[in-house]
C-alpha atoms as one frame of an Amber mdcrd trajectory, in Angstrom:
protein
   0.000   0.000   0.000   1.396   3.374  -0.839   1.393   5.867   1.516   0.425
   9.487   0.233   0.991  13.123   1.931  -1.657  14.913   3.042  -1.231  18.678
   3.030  -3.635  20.774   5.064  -3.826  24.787   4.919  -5.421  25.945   7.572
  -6.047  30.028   6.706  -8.949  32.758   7.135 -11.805  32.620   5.004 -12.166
  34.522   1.699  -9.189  32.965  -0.856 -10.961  32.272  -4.394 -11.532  29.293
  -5.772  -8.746  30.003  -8.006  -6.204  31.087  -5.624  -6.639  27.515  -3.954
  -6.392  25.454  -7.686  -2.751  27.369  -7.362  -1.480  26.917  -4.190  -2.670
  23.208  -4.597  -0.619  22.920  -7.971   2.388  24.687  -6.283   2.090  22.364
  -3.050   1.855  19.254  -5.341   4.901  20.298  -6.993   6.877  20.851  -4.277
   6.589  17.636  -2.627   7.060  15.245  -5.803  10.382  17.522  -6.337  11.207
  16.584  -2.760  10.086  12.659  -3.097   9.977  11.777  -7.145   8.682   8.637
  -6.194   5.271  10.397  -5.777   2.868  11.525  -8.482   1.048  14.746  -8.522
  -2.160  12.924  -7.950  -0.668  11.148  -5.056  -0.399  14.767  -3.324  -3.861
  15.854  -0.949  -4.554  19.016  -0.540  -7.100  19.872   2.090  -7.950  23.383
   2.621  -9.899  24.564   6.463 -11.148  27.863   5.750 -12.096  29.252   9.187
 -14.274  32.386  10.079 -12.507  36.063  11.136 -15.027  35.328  14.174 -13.157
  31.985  14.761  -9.542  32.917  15.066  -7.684  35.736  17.204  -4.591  36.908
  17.576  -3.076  39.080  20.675  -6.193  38.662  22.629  -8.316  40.060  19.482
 -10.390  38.327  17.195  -9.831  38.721  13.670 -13.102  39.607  12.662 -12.590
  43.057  15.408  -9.335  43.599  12.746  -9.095  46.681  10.913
């Protein structure tokens, strides 16, 4: 059984659709240059888009952010 990377971006909400299809491409890349025993399509990417209401930073949420 082969054993494939999973790659998970946690990051704020509010990245496009194509934005992600890029940094998923770029990601995949990156790790079959690292292992070339891998495939692109071996590479998950799983993206965790969480809420400015669901994140702070320094004691302040990011949705209170200017």
């Amino acid at each position: 059984m082969k054993i494939v990377p999973r790659i998970i971006v946690e990051w704020l909400e509010g990245r496009t659709i194509e934005q992600k299809r890029r940094l998923a491409n770029l990601i995949a890349e990156a790790v079959v240059q690292v292992d070339p025993s891998l495939k692109k399509d071996d590479v998950e990417v799983v993206y965790r888009d969480i809420s400015k209401s669901n994140i702070g930073r320094g004691g302040v949420l990011q949705v209170d952010r200017k």
